[in-house]
Wavefront OBJ file of the C-alpha trace (Angstrom):
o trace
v -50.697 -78.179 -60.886
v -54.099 -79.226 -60.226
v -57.395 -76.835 -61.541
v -57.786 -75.670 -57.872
v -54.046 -74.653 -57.117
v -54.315 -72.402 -60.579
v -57.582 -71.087 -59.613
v -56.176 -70.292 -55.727
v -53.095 -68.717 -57.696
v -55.387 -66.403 -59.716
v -57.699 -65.720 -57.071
v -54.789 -64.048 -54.573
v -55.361 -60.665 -53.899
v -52.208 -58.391 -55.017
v -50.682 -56.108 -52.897
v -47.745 -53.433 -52.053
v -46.971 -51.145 -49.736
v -47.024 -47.631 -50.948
v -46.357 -43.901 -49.939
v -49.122 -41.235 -50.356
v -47.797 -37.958 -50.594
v -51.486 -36.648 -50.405
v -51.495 -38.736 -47.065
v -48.182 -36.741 -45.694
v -46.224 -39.793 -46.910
v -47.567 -42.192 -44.841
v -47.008 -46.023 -46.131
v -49.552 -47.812 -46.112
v -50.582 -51.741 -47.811
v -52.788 -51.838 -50.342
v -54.445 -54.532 -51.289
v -57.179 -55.037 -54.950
v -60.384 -54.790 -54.515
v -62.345 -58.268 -55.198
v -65.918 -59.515 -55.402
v -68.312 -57.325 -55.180
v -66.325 -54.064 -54.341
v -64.500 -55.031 -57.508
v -67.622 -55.205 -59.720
v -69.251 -52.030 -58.082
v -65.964 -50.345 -59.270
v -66.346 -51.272 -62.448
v -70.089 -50.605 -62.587
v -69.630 -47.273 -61.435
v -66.784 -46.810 -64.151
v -68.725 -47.684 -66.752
v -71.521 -45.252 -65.785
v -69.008 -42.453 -66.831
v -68.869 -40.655 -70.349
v -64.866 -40.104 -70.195
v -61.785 -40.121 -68.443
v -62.261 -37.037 -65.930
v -65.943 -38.259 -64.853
v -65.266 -41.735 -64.486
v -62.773 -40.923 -61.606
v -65.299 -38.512 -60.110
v -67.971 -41.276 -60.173
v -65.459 -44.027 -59.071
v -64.256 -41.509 -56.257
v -67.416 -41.396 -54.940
v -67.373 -44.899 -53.480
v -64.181 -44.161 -52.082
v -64.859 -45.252 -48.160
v -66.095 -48.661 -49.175
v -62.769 -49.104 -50.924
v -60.467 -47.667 -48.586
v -62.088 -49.793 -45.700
v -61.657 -53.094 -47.375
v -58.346 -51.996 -49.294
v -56.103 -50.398 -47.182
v -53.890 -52.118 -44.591
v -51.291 -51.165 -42.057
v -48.533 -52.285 -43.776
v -46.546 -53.240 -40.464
v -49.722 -55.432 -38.708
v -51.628 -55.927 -41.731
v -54.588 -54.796 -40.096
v -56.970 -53.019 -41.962
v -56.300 -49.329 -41.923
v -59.990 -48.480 -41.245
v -62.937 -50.152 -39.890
v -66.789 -50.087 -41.387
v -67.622 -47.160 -38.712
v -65.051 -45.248 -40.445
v -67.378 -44.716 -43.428
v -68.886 -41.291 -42.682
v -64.972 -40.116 -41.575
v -63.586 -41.435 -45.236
v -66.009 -39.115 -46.764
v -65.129 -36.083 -45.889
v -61.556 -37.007 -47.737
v -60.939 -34.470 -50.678
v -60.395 -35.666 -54.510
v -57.019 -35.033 -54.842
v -56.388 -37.895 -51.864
v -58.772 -39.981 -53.068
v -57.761 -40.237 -56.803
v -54.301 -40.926 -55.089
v -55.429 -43.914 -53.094
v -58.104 -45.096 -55.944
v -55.197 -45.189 -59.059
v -53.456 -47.283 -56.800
v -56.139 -49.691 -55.800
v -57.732 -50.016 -59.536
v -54.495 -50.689 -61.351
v -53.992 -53.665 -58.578
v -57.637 -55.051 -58.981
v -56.891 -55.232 -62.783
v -59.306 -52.510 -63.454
v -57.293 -49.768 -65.770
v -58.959 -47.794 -68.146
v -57.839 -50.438 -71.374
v -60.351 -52.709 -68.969
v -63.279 -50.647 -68.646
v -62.894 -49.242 -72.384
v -63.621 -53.272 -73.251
v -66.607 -53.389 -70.667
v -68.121 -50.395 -72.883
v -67.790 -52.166 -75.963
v -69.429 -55.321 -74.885
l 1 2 3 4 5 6 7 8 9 10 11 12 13 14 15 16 17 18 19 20 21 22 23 24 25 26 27 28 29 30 31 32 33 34 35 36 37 38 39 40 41 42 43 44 45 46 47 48 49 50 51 52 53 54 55 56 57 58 59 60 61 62 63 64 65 66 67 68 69 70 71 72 73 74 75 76 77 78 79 80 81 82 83 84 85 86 87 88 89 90 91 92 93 94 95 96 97 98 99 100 101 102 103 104 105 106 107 108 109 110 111 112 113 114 115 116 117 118 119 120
């Protein structure tokens, strides 16, 4: 396998369908955040002191991350569109948190992750 085929392998962007009970069970396709969405993620979870806050602070970008990360899992069309923005945030935590523990633990951004961006 050639340096670009491993890179293209690495670079796909994971995915599942999943059901959010905060949502009313609706399924929907999410997809990890990448490039810069990714990085402001991480930026923003580094900015908190512990556990509880980071979520708060990473909840906060939540309509970027729902517009680029969440799909209709029958179309694959994104779920929301950039005009969305002021909609998404009027979404409460609880739905959010739902939405973003999906979304970080796909874009490879757990807490064991953000513990070693502290540290460095």
């Amino acid at each position: 396998m050639s340096l670009r085929d491993k890179t293209m392998a690495m670079a796909k962007r994971p995915e599942k369908i999943v059901e959010l009970k905060e949502f009313g069970g609706e399924k929907v396709l999410i997809k990890g955040a990448m490039g810069n969405l990714r990085w402001r993620i991480l930026e923003e979870a580094l900015a908190g002191d512990d556990g509880a806050k980071m979520t708060i602070v990473i909840a906060k970008l939540f309509p970027a991350i729902a517009i680029e990360c969440m799909f209709d899992p029958e179309s694959g069309e994104p779920a929301y569109k950039p005009e969305d923005e002021k909609m998404l945030d009027g979404v409460g935590l609880k739905p959010r948190i739902e939405v973003l523990d999906h979304i970080v633990d796909l874009s490879g951004l757990k807490e064991e992750a953000i513990e070693t961006g502290k540290a460095d």
